[in-house]
N, C-alpha and C positions, 0 to 999 in steps of 0.2 A: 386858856384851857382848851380852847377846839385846835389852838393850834398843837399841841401835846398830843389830843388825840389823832388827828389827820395823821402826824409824826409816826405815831405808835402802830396806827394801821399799814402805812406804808412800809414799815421795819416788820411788822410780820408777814406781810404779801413778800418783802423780798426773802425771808426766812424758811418762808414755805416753797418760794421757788429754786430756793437754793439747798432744800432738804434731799435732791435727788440729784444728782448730775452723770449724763450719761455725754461720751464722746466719741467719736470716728475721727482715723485718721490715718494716711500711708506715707510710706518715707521714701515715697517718688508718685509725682503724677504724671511724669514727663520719661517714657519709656522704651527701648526696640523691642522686635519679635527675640523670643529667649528670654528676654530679661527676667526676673526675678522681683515683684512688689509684697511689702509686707503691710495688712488689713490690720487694723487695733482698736480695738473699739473697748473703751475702759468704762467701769462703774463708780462713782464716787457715791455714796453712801452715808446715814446717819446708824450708828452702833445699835439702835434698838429695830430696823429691819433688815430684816431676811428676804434679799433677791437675789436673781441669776440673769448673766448675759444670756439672750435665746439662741441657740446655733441659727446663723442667715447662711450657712456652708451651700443650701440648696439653692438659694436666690441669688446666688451669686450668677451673672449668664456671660457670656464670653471669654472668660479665664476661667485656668483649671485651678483648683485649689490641689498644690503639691503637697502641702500638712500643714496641722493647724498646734495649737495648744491652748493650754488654760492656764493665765498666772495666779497661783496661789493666793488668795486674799489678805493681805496684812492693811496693820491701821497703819494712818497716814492722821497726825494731828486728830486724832480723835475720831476720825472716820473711818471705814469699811472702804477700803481699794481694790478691786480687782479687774483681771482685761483675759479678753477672748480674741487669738490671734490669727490670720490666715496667711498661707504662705501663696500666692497667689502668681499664675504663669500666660504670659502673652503669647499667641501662637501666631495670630493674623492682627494684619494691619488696621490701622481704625480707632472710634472714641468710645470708652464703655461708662458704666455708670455702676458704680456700687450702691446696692440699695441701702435706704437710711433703716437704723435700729429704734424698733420700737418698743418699749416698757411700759406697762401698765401697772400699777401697785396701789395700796392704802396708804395716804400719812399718815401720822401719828393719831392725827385729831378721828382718824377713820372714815376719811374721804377718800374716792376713788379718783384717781388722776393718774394719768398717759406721760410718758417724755418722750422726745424723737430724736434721733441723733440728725446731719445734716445728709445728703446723698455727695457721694464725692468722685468726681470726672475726672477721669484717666483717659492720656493719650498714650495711642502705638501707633511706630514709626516703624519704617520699615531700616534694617540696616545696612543696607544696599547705596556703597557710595552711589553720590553725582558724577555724572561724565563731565570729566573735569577739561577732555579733551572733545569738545562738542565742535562740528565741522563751522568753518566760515564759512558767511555768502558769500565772499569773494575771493577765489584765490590768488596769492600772490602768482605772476606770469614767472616761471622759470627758463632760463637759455636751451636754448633748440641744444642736444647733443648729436650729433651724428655718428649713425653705429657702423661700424667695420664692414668693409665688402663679406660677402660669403661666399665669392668663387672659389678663392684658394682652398677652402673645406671641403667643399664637392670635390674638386681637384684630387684632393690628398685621399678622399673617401675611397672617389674612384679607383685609385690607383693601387690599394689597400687590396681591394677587392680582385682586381685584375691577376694582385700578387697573387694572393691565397689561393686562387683560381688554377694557377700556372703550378704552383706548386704540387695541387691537389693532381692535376692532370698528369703530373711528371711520374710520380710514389704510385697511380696507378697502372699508368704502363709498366713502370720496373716490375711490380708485381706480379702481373700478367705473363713478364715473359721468366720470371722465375721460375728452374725446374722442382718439381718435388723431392727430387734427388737429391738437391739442398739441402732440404730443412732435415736435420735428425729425429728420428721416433724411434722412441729409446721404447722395446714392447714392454707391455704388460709385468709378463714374469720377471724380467729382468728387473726392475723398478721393485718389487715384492721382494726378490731373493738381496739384493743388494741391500732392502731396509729393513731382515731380519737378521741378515747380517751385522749391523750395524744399531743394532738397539742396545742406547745405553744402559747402565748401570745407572737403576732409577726408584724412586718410590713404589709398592708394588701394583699401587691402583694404576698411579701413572704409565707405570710399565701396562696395565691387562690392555686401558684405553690405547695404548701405539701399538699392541698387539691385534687387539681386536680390530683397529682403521686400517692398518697393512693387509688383513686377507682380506675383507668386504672390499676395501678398493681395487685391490686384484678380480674378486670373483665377479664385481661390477663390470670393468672392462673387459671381462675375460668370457662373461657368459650372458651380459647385457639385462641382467638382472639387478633392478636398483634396491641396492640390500644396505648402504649405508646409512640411510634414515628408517630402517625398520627394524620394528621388533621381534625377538626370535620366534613369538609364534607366527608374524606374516611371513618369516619366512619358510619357515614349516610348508604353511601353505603354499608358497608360490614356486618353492624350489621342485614341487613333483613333476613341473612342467619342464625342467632343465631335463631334455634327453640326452645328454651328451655327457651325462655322470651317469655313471654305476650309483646303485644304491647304497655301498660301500664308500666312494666318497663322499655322497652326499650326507652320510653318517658324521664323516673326520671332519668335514665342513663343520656340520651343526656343534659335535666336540668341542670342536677350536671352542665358536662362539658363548656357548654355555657357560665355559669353564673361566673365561673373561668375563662376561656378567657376572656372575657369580662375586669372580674377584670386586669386580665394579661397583657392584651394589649393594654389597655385603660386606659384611665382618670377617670373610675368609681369608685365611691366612694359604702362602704356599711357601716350602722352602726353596733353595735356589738350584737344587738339581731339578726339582718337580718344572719349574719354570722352564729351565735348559728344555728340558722334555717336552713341553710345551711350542716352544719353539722349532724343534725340530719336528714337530709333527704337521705345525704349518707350514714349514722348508720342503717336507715329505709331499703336501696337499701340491705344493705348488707344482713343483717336479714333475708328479703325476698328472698333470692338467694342463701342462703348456703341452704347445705344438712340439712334436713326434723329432721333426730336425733338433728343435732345440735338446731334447732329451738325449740325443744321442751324444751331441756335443759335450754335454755334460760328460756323460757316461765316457765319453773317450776323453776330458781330461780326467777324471777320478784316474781309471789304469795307467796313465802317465804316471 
């Protein structure tokens, strides 16, 4: 009979210990920096109490928690099953410790009793191969090689240079003694009147642009006024300084330019006598404005 009861007491101490079951656990302990560990700490339960995993999300210390969940509670043989999960992130190397989960409740009989889960050690490792090629203490002795003379190179350097030298000296004496009377300089107007002559049959913007860079580069070299990077108001301004124009030209000058802009930068249209005209009025500009000999020449072949 006492053996019965001894029996009976001990099947309800394990009854009662096994009325609550709380676990922790991860599905790696063994980790690098990056990796990825998952926390689960499950509830097993009797159907007639009401508990909840507590969030440990904040006691968590050395890993980040990247996101967590809750699995929904279903029975399991007659029990109450549920778990609380963390997605947990290594960043530095080293051992950490997840803290143990603790629950406090009433059994049945309405006794107050605690359960603890176990605290569970995680390593990180760094993922930084080993130097797999780490130096000997002793080197193996390799065969002496011996390197090539270097005179021949100095040699050849020098002589390199001796050339270029002689060469340089030669091209500046020809130079030197070349006369100016050589080289051609094709003037000004001539260059102008030959490339309004010769302006094709073109788009009409295209055409204003070859018209408008033909007289600024004339009037550039012609009155040393730098008018091909400026806008028609600087030149407004800067042309009152040209003495050597009448008012009158300096008017068919501006004309020209105008009326090219215009084309340039705008929507304007022109037909193709208006153009002709156009040109001959630059042709006219030029005429008027080159040197006196040249005009004449002109003028005496026209009456030819």
């Amino acid at each position: 009979m006492m053996r019965i009861i001894i029996l009976l007491f001990f099947l309800s101490f394990e009854l009662l210990a096994a009325e609550v079951k709380l676990d922790a656990k991860v599905d790696r302990a063994l980790l690098s920096t990056g990796d990825l560990v998952i926390f689960t700490v499950t509830l097993d339960l009797p159907k007639m109490l009401s508990l909840e995993i507590p969030n440990i999300g904040d006691k968590i210390q050395g890993l980040r928690v990247v996101d967590f969940g809750i699995v929904p509670e279903k029975e399991v043989d007659g029990r109450k099953v549920s778990s609380l999960w963390y997605k947990l992130q290594a960043d530095l190397v080293g051992s950490y410790i997840l803290p143990a989960v603790e629950l406090r409740y009433k059994n049945s009989k309405g006794i107050e009793e605690s359960i603890k889960s176990s605290e569970i050690f995680i390593e990180v490792e760094s993922v930084l191969e080993k130097d797999k090629t780490a130096k000997k203490d002793i080197r193996d002795i390799k065969p002496i090689i011996l390197s090539p003379p270097l005179w021949p190179y100095y040699v050849a350097a020098i002589a390199l240079v001796l050339l270029l030298l002689g060469a340089g000296l030669y091209y500046y004496r020809k130079l030197r003694t070349m006369k100016i009377s050589d080289v051609a300089v094709i003037p000004a107007h001539t260059q102008a009147l030959d490339a309004l002559h010769q302006i094709p049959k073109q788009p009409l913007k295209l055409y204003a642009f070859t018209l408008s860079e033909i007289i600024r580069v004339y009037f550039e070299n012609t009155f040393l006024l730098p008018v091909t990077d400026r806008t028609i108001e600087e030149i407004k301004r800067e042309i009152v300084a040209v003495t050597l124009l009448s008012d009158i030209l300096k008017a068919q000058f501006m004309q020209i330019l105008e009326k090219t802009d215009l084309i340039k930068f705008t929507d304007t249209t022109m037909v193709e006598v208006e153009c002709d005209a156009l040109i001959q009025m630059a042709r006219q500009f030029v005429q008027e404005t080159m040197p006196r000999t040249a005009q004449r020449g002109i003028e005496e072949d026209n009456i030819l």
